[in-house]
N, C-alpha and C positions, 0 to 999 in steps of 0.2 A: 471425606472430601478434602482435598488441599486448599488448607484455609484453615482450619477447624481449628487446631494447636495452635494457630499464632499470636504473638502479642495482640493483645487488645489494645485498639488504635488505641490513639491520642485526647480523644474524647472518653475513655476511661480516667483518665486525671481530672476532668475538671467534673465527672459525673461523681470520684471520689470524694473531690472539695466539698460538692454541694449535700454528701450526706454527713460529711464533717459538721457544716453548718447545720446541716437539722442535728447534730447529736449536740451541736454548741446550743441553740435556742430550741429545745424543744416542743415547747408548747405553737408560738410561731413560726418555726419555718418548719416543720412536719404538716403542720394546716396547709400552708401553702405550696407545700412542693404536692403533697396531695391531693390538692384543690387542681395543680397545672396537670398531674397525672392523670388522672380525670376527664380533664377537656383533652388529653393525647389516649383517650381510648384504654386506659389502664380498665381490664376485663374485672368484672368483678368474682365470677367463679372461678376464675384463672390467673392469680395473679402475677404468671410470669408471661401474660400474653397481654403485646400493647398491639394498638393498631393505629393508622390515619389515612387520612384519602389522598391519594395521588390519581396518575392517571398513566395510561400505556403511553411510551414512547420510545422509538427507535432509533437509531445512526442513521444521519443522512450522508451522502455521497456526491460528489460532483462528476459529472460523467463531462470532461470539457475538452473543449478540439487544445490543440498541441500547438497547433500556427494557425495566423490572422486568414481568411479568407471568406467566401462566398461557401453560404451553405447551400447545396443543392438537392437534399433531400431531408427528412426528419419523419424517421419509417414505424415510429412508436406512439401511443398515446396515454394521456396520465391514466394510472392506474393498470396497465400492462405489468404483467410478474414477464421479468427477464432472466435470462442463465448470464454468466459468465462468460464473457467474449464476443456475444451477440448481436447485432449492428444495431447503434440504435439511430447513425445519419450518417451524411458522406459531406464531405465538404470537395469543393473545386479541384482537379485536379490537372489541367491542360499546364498549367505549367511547372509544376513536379514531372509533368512525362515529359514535356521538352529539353530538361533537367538531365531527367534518365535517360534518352535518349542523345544529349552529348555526354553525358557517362559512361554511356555502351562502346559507341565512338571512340573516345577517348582509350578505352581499352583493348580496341581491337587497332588504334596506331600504335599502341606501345608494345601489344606481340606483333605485329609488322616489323616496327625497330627491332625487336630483338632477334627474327628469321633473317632481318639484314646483317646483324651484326655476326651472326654464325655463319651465315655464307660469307664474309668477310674474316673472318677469323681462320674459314678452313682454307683460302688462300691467301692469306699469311702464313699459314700452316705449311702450304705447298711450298709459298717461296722458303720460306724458311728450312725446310727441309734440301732443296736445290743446294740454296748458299751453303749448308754444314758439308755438301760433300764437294761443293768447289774447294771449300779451304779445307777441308782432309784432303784433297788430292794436292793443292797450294802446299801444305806444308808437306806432303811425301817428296814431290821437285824441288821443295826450296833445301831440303835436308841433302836431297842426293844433287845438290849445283847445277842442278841443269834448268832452277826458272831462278829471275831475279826477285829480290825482295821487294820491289812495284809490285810485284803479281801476288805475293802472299798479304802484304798488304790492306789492298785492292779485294781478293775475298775474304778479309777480314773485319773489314768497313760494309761489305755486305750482307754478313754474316750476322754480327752487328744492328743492321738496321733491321734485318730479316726479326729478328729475336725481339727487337722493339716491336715491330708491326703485333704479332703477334698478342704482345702481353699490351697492346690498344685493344686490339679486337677483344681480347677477353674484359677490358673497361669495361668495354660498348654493351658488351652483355651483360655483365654486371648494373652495368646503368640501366639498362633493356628492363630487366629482371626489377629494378626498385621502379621504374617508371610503372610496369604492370601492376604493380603490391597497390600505389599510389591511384591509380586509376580505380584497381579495383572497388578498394576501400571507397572514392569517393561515390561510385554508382553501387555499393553496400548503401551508404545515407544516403543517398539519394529516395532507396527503395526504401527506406527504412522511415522517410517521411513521409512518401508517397502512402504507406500503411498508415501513419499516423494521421493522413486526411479522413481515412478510416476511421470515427466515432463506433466503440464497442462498451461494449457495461462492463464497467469494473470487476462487478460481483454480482451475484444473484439475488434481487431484487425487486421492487416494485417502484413503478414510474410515479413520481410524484406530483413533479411540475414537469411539465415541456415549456420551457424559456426563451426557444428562440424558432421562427418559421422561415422555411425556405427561399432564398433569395438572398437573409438577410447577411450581413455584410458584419462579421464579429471580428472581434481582436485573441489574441492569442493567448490563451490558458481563461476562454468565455467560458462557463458552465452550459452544455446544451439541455440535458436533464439531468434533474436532482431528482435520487433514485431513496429507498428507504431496502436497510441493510435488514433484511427478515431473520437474520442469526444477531442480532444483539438487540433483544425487547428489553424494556423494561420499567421500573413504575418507580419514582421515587417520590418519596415517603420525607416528613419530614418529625423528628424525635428529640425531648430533652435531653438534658446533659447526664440525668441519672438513667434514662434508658439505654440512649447511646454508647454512654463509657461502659455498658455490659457488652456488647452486642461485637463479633469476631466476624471477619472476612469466613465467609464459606458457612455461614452458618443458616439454617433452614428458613422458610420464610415461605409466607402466603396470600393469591390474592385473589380475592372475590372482587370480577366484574358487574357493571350493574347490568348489563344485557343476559348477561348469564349468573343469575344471583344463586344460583343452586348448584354450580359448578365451582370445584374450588383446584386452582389453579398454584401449583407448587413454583417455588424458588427459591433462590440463593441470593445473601448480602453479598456486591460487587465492589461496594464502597460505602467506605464512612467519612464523610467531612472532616478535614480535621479543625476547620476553620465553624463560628456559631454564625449565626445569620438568625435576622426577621423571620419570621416563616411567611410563605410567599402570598399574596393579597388571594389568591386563587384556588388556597387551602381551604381557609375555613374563616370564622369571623374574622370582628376588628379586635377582639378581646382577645383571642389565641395571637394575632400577628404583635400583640405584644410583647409576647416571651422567645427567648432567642433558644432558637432548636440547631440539632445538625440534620445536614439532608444526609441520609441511607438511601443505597443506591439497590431495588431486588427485581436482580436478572432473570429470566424466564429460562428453564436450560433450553441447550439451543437442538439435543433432540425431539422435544416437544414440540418445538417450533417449528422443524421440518414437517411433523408430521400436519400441522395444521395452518400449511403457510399461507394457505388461500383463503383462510378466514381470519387473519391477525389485522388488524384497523387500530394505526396510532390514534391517539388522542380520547379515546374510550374511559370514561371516568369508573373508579373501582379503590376497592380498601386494600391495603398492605397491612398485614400482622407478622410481628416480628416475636421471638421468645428470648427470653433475659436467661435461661436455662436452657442449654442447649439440650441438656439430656432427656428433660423431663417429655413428656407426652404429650401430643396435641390431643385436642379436646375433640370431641365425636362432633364439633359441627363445623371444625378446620381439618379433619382428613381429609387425603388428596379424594376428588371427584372430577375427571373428564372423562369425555366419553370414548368411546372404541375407538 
């Protein structure tokens, strides 16, 4: 598994120090790092298996409108499993379509202009064509003296103007042409918010809270429902500095729920603190919250997950066991066990 080979965090160093210190005092601080071993579940038939209590928890998600407005539906309720895309409310939309509907507008005056400006360009085109053979004919008379040079002149200033007309006309479509692009674009966003009145689930999911009810009147980037992400479970675990500084990203790991105490429930370290911490009031006594652990983070893979996603329930208390040895063998009462 990718993970497995790599440096061992940072919490390896200071789990070094502290076997330093037991090789510096032996008598006292091997008592007492074994005494704290101990209350973190150091196995006594196994002794590279530590354990502690956590509990399941998941990513949550904010599923929230995009613009301020009036919500006028909310089509879900807590505890709905969602897909990806899926409506889960609609907010106000009378004035997003009066929006898109001068955006339409707006688009269909600006191909107007531009059918104007080609029917105008192709008589430039006409004049312009006229005036090149007055003055080819202008200069065949002026050459052989029989017109004066007033007359050559004269279509030559028409000539002239004819050739200007022309490369306006082509402006005009030119202009025509960016006036459309600009239209376009603006009734593109237009529709593209008008979607975004549209509240859909991020991801695939379960409804957690429903936070706001219909009618109500939110601000922009409100959270409508907070949803819980069923591909990232997981239980953290809290461990000393001599367990911790063993223990590598990707490496195996196991948890026995208390609903399900005869099922044993396989995963993988996602993180290690690199930082020590309290261990949290929620753990265990007052006497373990005195020694400073790191939190390990043990993910649940996220194909197990699918298969069981309509029975995953955050907040579920359960043990995590971790091994200090990646290689060695789990014990016949930590092999994996779920069911079909």
């Amino acid at each position: 598994m990718p993970g497995v080979m790599r440096t061992r965090p940072v919490a390896a160093l200071l789990g070094a120090l502290a076997l330093v210190t037991m090789g510096a005092m032996p008598g006292l601080a091997e008592g007492r790092f074994e005494a704290l071993l101990e209350k973190f579940g150091k196995a006594s038939a196994a002794e590279d298996i530590y354990h502690s209590n956590g509990r399941l928890e998941a990513q949550t998600v904010d599923a929230a409108t995009k613009y301020a407005g009036r919500l006028t539906s909310v089509t879900v309720r807590e505890g709905d499993l969602l897909t990806a895309g899926e409506v889960i409310a609609q907010m106000e939309t009378s004035d997003a379509m009066a929006k898109l509907n001068g955006a339409k507008a707006a688009v269909l005056r600006s191909r107007a202009a531009k059918a104007l400006s080609e029917a105008t360009l192709m008589q430039a085109q006409s004049t312009f064509d006229v005036a090149r053979i007055t003055y080819e004919r202008a200069v065949k008379l002026h050459e052989s003296g029989t017109t004066a040079q007033s007359v050559l002149d004269d279509a030559t200033n028409t000539l002239n103007s004819a050739k200007a007309s022309v490369a306006m006309a082509r402006a005009q479509i030119s202009d025509a042409e960016a006036l459309i692009a600009v239209s376009e674009a603006e009734e593109q966003q237009v529709q593209l918010m008008l979607d975004d009145l549209t509240i859909r689930a991020p991801l695939r999911g379960r409804a957690l809270y429903r936070l706001h009810e219909p009618g109500e009147v939110i601000a922009a980037g409100a959270p409508v429902v907070t949803m819980l992400d069923l591909t990232d479970v997981y239980m953290n675990i809290y461990l000393p500095a001599v367990v911790a500084g063993r223990l590598a990203l990707g490496d195996e790991a196991r948890l026995i729920l208390d609903p399900i105490p005869d099922q044993v429930v396989p995963a993988r370290i996602t993180f290690i603190s690199p930082d020590a911490q309290f261990t949290p009031k929620n753990v265990e006594t007052a006497e373990q919250r005195e020694e400073l652990v790191f939190r390990v983070r043990l993910t649940v893979p996220r194909a197990l997950l699918e298969r069981f996603e309509d029975r995953i329930k955050t907040g579920v208390r359960g043990i995590g066991f971790v091994r200090t040895n990646p290689v060695a063998d789990w014990p016949a009462h930590l092999q994996v066990r779920i069911p079909d």
